[in-house]
VEXGUPA-381415 format. One line per 4 residues: their letters; for each residue x, y, z of C-alpha. Coordinates in steps of 0.1 Angstrom, whole numbers, plus 5000, padded with zeros to 4 digits. Example, Ala and Ser with C-alpha at 12.3 -4.5 7.8 and 13.67 -1.06 7.14 Angstrom:
% residues 2
as	5123:4955:5078  5137:4989:5071 .
END
This chain:
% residues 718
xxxx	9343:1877:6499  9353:1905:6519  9327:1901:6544  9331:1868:6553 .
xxxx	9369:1871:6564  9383:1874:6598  9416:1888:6606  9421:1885:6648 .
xxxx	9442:1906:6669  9457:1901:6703  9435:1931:6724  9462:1945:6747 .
xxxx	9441:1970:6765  9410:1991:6751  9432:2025:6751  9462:2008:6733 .
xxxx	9442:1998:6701  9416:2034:6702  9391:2015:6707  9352:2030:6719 .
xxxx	9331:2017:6745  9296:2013:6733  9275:2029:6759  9242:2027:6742 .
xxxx	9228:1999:6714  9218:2007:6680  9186:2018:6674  9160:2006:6652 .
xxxx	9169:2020:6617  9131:2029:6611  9117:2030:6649  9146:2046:6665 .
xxxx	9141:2020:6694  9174:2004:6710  9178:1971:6702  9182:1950:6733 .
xxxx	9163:1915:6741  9163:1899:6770  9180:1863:6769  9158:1843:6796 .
xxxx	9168:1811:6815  9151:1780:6799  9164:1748:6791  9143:1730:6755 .
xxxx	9152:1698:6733  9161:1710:6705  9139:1689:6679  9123:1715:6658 .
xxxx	9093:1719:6674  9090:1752:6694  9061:1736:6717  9083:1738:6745 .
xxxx	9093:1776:6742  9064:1795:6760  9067:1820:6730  9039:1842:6742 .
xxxx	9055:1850:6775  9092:1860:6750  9096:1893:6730  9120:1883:6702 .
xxxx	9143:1904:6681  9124:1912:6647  9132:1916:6611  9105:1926:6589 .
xxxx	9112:1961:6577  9128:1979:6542  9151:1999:6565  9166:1966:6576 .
xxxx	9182:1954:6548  9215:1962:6535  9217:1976:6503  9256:1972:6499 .
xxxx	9242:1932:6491  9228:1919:6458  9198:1932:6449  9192:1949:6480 .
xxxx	9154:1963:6487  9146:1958:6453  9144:1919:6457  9120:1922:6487 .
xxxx	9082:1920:6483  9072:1925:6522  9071:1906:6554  9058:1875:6535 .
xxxx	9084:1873:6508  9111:1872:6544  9114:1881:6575  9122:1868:6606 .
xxxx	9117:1865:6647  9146:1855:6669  9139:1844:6703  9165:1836:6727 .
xxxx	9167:1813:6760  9195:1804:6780  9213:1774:6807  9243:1770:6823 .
xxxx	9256:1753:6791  9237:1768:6759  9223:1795:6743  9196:1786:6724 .
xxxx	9178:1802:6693  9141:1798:6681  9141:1814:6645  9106:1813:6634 .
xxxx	9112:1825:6594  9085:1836:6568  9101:1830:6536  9077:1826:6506 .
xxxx	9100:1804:6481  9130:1780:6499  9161:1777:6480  9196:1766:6493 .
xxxx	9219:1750:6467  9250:1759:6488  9271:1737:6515  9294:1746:6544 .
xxxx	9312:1782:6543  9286:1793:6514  9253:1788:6529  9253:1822:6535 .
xxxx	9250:1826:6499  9213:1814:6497  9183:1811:6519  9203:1811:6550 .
xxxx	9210:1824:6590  9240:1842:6602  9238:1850:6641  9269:1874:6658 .
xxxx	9278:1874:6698  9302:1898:6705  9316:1927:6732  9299:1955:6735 .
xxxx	9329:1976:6720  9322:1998:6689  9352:1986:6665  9358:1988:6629 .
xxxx	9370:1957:6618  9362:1919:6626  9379:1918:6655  9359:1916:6682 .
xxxx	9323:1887:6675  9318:1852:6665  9292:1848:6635  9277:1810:6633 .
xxxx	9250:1801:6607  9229:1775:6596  9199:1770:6573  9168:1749:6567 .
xxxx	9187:1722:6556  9203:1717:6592  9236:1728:6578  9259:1750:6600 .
xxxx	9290:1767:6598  9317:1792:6620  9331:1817:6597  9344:1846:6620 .
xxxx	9361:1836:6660  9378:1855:6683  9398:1826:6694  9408:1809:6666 .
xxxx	9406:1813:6624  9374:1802:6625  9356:1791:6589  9353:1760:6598 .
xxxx	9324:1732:6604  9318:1726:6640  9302:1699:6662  9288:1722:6691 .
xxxx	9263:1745:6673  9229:1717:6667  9199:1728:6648  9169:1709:6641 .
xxxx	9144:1728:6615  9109:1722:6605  9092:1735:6573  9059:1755:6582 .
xxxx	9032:1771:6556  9044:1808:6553  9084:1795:6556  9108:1773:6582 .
xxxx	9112:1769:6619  9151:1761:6633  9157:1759:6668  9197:1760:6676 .
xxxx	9216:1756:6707  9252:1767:6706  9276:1757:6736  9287:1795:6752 .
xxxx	9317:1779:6769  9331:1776:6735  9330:1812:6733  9361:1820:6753 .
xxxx	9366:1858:6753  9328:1862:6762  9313:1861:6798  9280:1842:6797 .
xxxx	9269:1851:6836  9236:1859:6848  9232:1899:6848  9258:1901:6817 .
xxxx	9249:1918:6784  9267:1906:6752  9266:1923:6716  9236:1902:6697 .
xxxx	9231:1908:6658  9210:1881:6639  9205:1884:6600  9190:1859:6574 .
xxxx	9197:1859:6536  9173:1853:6512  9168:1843:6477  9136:1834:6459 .
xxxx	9154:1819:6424  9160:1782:6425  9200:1771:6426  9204:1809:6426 .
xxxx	9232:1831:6448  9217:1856:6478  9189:1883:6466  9192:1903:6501 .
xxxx	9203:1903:6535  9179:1919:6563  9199:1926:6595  9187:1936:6629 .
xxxx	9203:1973:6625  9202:1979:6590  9237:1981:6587  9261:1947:6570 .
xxxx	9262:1924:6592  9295:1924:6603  9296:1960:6610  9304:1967:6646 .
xxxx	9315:2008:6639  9284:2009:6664  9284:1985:6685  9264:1953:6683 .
xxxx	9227:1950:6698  9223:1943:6734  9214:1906:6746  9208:1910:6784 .
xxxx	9215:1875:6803  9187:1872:6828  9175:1848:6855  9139:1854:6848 .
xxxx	9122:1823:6833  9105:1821:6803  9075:1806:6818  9069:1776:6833 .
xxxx	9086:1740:6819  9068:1710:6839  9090:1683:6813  9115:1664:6821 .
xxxx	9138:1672:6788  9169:1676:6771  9172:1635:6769  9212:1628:6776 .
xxxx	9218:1603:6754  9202:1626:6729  9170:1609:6711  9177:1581:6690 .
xxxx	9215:1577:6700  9236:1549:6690  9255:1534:6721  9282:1514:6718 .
xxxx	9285:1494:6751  9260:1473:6772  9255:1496:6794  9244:1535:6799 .
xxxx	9238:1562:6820  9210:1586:6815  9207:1619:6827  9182:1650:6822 .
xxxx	9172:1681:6827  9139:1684:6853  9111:1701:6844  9108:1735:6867 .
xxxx	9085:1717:6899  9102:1685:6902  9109:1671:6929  9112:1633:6920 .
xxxx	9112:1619:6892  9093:1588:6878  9117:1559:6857  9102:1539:6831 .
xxxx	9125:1522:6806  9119:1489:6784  9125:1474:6746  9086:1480:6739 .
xxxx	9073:1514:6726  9038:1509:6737  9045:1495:6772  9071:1528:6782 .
xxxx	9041:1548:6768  9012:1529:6789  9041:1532:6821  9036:1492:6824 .
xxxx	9041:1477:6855  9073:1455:6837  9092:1491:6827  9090:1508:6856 .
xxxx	9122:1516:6872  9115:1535:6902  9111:1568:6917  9141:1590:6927 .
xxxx	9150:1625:6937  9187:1625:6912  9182:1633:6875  9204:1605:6863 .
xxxx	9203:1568:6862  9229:1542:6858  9214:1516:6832  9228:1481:6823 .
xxxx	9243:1469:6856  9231:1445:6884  9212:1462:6905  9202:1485:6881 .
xxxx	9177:1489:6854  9183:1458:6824  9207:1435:6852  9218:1413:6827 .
xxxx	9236:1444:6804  9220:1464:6773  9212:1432:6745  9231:1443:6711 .
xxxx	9212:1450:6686  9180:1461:6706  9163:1497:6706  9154:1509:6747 .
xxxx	9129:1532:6750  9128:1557:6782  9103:1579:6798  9107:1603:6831 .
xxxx	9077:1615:6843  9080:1647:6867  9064:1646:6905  9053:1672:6930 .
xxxx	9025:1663:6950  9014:1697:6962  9011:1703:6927  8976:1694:6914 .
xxxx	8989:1684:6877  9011:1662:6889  9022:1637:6878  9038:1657:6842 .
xxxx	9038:1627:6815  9076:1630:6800  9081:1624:6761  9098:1589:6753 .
xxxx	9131:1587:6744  9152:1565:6726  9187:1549:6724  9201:1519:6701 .
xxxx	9224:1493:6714  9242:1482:6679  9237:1446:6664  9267:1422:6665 .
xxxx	9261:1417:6627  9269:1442:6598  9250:1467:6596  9243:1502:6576 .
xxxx	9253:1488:6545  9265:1514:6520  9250:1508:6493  9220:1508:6512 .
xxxx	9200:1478:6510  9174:1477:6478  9187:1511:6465  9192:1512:6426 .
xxxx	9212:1527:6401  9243:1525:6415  9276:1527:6398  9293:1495:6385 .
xxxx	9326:1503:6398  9305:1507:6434  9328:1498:6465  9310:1481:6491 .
xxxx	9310:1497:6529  9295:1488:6563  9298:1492:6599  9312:1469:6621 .
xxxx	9285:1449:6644  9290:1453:6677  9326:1439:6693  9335:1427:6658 .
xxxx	9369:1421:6648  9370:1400:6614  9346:1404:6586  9341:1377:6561 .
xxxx	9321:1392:6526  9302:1370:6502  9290:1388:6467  9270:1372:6445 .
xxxx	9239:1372:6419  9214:1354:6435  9200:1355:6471  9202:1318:6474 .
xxxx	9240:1315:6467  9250:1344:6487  9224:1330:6517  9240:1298:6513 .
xxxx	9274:1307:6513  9303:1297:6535  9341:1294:6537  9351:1331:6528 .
xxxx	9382:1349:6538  9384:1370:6565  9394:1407:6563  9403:1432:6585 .
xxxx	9387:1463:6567  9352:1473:6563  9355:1477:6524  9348:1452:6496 .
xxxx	9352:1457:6458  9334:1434:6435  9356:1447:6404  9336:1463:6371 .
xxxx	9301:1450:6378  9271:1450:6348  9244:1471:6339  9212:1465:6347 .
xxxx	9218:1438:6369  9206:1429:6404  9236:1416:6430  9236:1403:6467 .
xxxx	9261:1403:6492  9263:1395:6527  9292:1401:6555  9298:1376:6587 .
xxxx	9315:1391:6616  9334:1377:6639  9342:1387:6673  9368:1364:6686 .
xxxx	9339:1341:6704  9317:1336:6675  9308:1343:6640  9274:1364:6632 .
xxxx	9257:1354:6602  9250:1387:6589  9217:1398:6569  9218:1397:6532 .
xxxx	9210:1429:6511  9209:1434:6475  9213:1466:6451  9207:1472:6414 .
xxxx	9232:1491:6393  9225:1520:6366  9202:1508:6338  9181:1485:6354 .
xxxx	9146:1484:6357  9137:1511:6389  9117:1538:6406  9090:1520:6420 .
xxxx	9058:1535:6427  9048:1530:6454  9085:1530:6468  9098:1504:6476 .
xxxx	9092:1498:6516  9062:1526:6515  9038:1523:6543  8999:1539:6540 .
xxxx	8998:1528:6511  8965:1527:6489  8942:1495:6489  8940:1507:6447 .
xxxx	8973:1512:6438  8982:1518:6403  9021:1500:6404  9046:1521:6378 .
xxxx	9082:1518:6368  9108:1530:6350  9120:1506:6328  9156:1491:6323 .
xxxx	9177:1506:6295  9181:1473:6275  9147:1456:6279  9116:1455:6254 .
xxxx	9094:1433:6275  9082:1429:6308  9066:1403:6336  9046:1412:6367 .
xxxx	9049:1392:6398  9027:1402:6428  9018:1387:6462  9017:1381:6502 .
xxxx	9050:1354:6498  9081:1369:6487  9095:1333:6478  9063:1324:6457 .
xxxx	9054:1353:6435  9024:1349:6413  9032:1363:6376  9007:1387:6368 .
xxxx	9006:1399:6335  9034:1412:6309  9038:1434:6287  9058:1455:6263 .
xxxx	9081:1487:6265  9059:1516:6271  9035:1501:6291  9049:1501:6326 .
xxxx	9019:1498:6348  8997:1473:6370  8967:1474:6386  8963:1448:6412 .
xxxx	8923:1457:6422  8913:1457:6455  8938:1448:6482  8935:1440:6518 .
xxxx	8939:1468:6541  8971:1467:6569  8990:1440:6544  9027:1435:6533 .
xxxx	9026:1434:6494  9059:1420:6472  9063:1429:6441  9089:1425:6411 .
xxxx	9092:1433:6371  9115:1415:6354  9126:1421:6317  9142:1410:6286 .
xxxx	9152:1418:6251  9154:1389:6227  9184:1406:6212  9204:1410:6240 .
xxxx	9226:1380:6251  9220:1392:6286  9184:1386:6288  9164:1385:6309 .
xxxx	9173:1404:6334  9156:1396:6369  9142:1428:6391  9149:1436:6420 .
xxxx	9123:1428:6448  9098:1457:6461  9074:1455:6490  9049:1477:6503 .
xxxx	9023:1478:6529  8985:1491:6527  8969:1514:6551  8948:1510:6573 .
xxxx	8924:1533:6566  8904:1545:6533  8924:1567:6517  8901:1591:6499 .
xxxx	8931:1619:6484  8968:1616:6493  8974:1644:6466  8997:1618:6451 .
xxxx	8985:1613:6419  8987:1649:6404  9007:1656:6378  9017:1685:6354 .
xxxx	9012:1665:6321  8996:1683:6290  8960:1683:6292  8962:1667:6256 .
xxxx	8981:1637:6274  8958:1606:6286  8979:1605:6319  8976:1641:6324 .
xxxx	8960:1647:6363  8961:1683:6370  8955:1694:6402  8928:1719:6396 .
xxxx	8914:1696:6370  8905:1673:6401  8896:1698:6424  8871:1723:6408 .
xxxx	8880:1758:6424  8862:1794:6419  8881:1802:6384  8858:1817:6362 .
xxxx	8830:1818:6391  8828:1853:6406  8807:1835:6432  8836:1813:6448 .
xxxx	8868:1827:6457  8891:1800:6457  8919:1788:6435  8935:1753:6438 .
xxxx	8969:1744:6425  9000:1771:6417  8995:1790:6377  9030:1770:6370 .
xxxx	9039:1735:6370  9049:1723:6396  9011:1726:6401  9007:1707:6432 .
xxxx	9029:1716:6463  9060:1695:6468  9076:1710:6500  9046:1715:6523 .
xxxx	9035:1682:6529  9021:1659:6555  9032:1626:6540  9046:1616:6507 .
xxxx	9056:1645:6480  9027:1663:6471  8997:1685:6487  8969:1708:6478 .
xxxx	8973:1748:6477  8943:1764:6481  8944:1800:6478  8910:1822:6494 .
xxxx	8897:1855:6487  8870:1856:6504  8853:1887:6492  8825:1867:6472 .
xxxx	8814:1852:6506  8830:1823:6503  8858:1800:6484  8857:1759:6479 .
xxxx	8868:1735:6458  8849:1702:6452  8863:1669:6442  8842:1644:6424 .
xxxx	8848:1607:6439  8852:1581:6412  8863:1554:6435  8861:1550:6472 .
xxxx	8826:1562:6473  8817:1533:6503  8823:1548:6535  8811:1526:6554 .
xxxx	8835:1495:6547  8855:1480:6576  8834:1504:6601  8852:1537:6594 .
xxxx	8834:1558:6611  8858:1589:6611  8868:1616:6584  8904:1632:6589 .
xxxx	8920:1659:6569  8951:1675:6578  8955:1713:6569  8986:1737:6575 .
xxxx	8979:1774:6573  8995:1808:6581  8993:1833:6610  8994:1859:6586 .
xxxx	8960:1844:6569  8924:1858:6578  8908:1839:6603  8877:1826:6578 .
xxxx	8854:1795:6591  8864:1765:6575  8839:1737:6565  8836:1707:6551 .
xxxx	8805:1692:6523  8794:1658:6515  8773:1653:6483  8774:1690:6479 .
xxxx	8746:1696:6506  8755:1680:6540  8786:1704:6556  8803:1702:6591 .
xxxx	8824:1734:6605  8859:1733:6620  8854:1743:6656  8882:1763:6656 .
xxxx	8874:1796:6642  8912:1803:6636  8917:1767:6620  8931:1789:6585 .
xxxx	8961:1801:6608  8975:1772:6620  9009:1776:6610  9017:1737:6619 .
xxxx	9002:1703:6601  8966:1696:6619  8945:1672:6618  8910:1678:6621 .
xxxx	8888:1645:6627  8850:1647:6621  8823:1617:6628  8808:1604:6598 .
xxxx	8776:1602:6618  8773:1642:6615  8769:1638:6578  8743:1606:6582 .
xxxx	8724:1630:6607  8719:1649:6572  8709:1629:6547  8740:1613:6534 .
xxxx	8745:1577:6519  8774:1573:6536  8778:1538:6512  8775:1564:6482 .
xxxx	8793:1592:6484  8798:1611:6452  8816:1645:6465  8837:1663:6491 .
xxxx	8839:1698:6490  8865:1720:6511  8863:1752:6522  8860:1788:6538 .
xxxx	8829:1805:6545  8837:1846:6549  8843:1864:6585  8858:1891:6574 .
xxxx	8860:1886:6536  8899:1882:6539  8925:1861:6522  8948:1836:6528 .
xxxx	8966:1805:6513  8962:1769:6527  8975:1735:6521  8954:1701:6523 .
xxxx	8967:1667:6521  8957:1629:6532  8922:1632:6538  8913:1594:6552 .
xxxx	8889:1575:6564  8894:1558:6598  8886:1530:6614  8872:1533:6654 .
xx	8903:1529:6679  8913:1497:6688 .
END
């Protein structure tokens, strides 16, 4: 495509090529304003999570109008449905080292089925810094993108061809209720022929492209000027570099190691930036999670005016050297005393010291359906030199195993492997000093038994669970083991092909439960076939709705669990203006969620006064057991929703309201914790609770769509 090519010239002098000097920006196609935004000095982690941008104090570039989009592309206008269907706020901060981008996107449907150079081509971002010359080619800007999938790409550079991936653009993204946050920082040095200096102004264009048709190419593309968005006949929007702050950052942050690094070596050094009244900053590093985030006595490592720290030496935090195969954790905590909120509690941070066994196996460890001509990958442990792999198909003679052949490559091929079949295999480095017994993981190819439910590892997990499968290709009948002890598995029950389900009754809460189903068909020689083994471990807390069981079966289907067949909404009742679930499957939500795959849509209209949906409770009706004491829902909303008072009812009669009145336009996940003893204060049998009912009583009679998901019961803090 046209657009997306970049031919580059050699600029001799401005006169020599005829080119114009933009004196003014573009203007607004609809408002006639010039479109300039200041670029403030700021310094975030980028992580997804705009907490740290003082958006309030920031006026971001904004496109949310007809005029805006470009009707040379697609569908044009024609695709677009208003502000909600897309549109989009760019806010800009900037360091010595990066400009960085907060895109905060309304998009009403998600859809990106396209990878490097073609993301573009979907729901995706395309951002432009250029000169300020008005030119008609492609001569003169660089144009990055990325999407909500964290994908990014350089088409168009006026230093090199460009359309390539690079590794200095990062974005982290986060999916919201009315569409997707991504926060970018792009390295300006890389931007050669551009002069990123306090008091400079640079040409700025941003533009999204949208589609609302799953695995579908771009619908429209919104620009800042209305215009494609390569076109620089006009000049490019201004971005003014300033040295005004975008209000005040007390935080220690952008962690160097980044978050959650992988170091190779025993030892580090860890540097930051300091939060904006600093002047010494407060060390605390250790291997313990909790202690780093009490500041224990044992992790702190001192006080100092610098903003790095050498780690892993004597004299030095962790003397004896980094241990392999051990995660630190890290905290700086920023001082002034003549300020009064001093000290300024710093996030924790992380880095990973690699094990001197295998590791990141590949198959990953437990995963099934994997191809039988599979080659087997790993990573080296730490300082290894010689690996020694043992395959097998039983835990206890790969475990057992010894005398293998080294090999210098971190590859293994087992040959033409069977279906339906569960292997093992293990890899021993060696590192010229010792060998390292490594761990021993398993995988399951194609046509095995599989898809465990709960999934195999899942935390939270319900003290009721009802245990499915989908069964192997070749096997009529089944066994159930279940228990505490891996090694000594009770057998359950068993059963025949279509009944692929177990109900293991009530279950201790906060407890590590293995599982395995294994099959067999008479009339295969193969038989039986042992399953793989599955674990998961129970919450605790009461879980009264994960939204986790909904389905989109026929209503004529025993199994069918519809949504709004649980949750009784306003349809049909000119009284109550709710409506649960979406009119096509899938009728639950399956990409605004809290946890696990599903929530609760819950559209209001609140003209009728009010709009509520009540669920009926047909288990977990004691809340009182193990001393819960504490109801939690989470709920994601929507700036753009009305601000309606929402409320929760026990037993239809007893209600508590959310103290926030704007609790419907919380545009990230809350939670919203209420004491059980304000429903007890009512009336209610807290050990018999048939009902809970949520919803919005009318302000303004407005409208607005919500999400719900894991309403629990907790426990009091330990």
């Amino acid at each position: 495509m046209l657009a997306k090519k970049c031919l580059f010239v050699v600029i001799l002098t401005l006169f020599s090529l005829g080119l114009v000097m933009a004196q003014d920006p573009p203007v607004h196609p609809k408002t006639g304003e010039p479109l300039v935004i200041d670029c403030l000095r700021g310094t975030v982690t980028i992580d997804g999570d705009l907490s740290d941008w003082n958006l309030g104090s920031m006026t971001p570039a904004v496109l949310d109008t007809e005029e805006q989009i470009y009707p040379g592309a697609a569908q044009g206008a024609a695709a677009w449905d208003g502000p909600n269907d897309s549109s989009a706020k760019f806010y800009l901060l900037w360091d010595d080292t990066y400009i960085y981008i907060a895109l905060v996107m309304k998009d009403d449907k998600l859809s990106q089925n396209k990878t490097d150079g073609s993301i573009w081509n979907a729901d995706g971002v395309e951002v432009f810094f250029s000169t300020l010359n008005a030119v008609s080619g492609h001569d003169e800007h660089y144009q990055y993108g990325f999407d909500f999938k964290e994908q990014t790409w350089n088409w168009c550079n006026m230093d090199s061809g460009g359309q390539s991936a690079i590794d200095y653009l990062q974005v982290a993204s986060s999916i919201t209720g009315d569409g997707y946050i991504c926060e970018v920082s792009i390295e300006h040095g890389r931007m050669l022929s551009l002069d990123f200096s306090v008091g400079n102004t640079i040409g700025f264009h941003p533009v999204f492209d949208d589609t609302d048709v799953d695995d579908s190419d771009r619908e429209l593309q919104m620009t800042w000027t209305g215009l494609e968005a390569h076109d620089q006949s006009q000049g490019f929007p201004h971005m003014y570099l300033s040295d005004a702050t975008a209000g005040d950052q007390p935080q220690a942050r952008r962690p160097n190691p980044k978050d959650g690094a992988l170091i190779e070596e025993t030892w580090v050094n860890l540097s930051w930036s300091p939060g904006d009244f600093a002047v010494s900053h407060d060390i605390y590093i250790g291997d313990n999670f909790d202690e780093v985030d009490a500041g224990a006595e044992s992790t702190f490592a001192g006080s100092q005016a610098g903003t790095f720290i050498v780690v892993g030496f004597p004299g030095f935090p962790v003397p004896d050297g980094l241990v392999p195969g051990t995660t630190y954790y890290w905290r700086i905590d920023e001082v002034n005393e003549d300020e009064p909120n001093s000290p300024w509690k710093g996030n924790i941070w992380s880095f990973s010291v690699p094990p001197k066994t295998a590791y990141f196996p590949d198959p990953a460890n437990g995963v099934d359906s994997v191809d039988v001509d599979v080659q087997l990958n790993w990573t080296a442990g730490y300082g290894a030199k010689l690996h020694t792999v043992y395959f097998g198909e039983t835990f206890e003679e790969v475990d057992n195993a010894t005398g293998g052949s080294p090999q210098g490559t971190l590859n293994y091929s087992p040959g033409t492997l069977k279906m339906a079949k569960t292997y093992y295999w293990r890899v021993d480095e060696f590192d010229v000093v010792e060998t390292h017994k490594g761990d021993v993981w398993s995988f399951t190819t194609e046509g095995a038994v599989g898809s465990p439910n709960p999934a195999n590892g899942a935390e939270d997990v319900s003290q009721t669970p009802v245990l499915t499968w989908v069964p192997g290709v070749f096997a009529d009948t089944h066994e159930v083991f279940f228990g505490t002890d891996p090694a000594a598995l009770e057998l359950k029950g068993s059963g025949n092909l279509g009944e692929e389900s177990y109900e293991p009754g009530q279950l201790e809460w906060n407890t590590t439960y293995y599982w395995r189903i294994d099959e067999a068909n008479n009339a295969d020689t193969d038989s039986p076939w042992t399953g793989p083994l599955w674990s998961f471990t129970t919450a605790n807390f009461l879980i009264i709705d994960d939204m986790e069981s909904y389905n989109d079966l026929d209503p004529a289907d025993p199994a069918s669990n519809r949504i709004f067949n649980a949750w009784i909404d306003g349809y049909d009742d000119p009284t109550n203006g709710s409506l649960v679930g979406y009119a096509n499957p899938p009728f639950a939500e399956q990409r605004i969620v809290h946890s696990g795959n599903q929530s609760m849509p819950f559209e209001y209209d609140n003209s009728p006064g009010k709009s509520e949906a009540t669920l009926t409770l047909t288990s977990n009706r004691d809340w009182t057991v193990k001393g819960v004491d504490t109801l939690t829902i989470w709920y994601i909303g929507s700036s753009s929703n009305a601000a309606e008072t929402m409320y929760v009812v026990l037993n239809g009669s007893a209600g508590v309201d959310n103290d926030n009145p704007e609790a419907a336009q919380a545009f990230t996940w809350t939670e919203w914790n209420i004491p059980l003893q304000a429903f007890a204060d009512q009336g209610v049998n807290l050990s018999n609770v048939t009902s809970i009912t949520l919803g919005l009583r009318s302000v303004t009679g407005g409208t607005g769509m919500l999400f719900f998901d894991d309403i629990r019961l907790h426990p009091p803090a330990q």
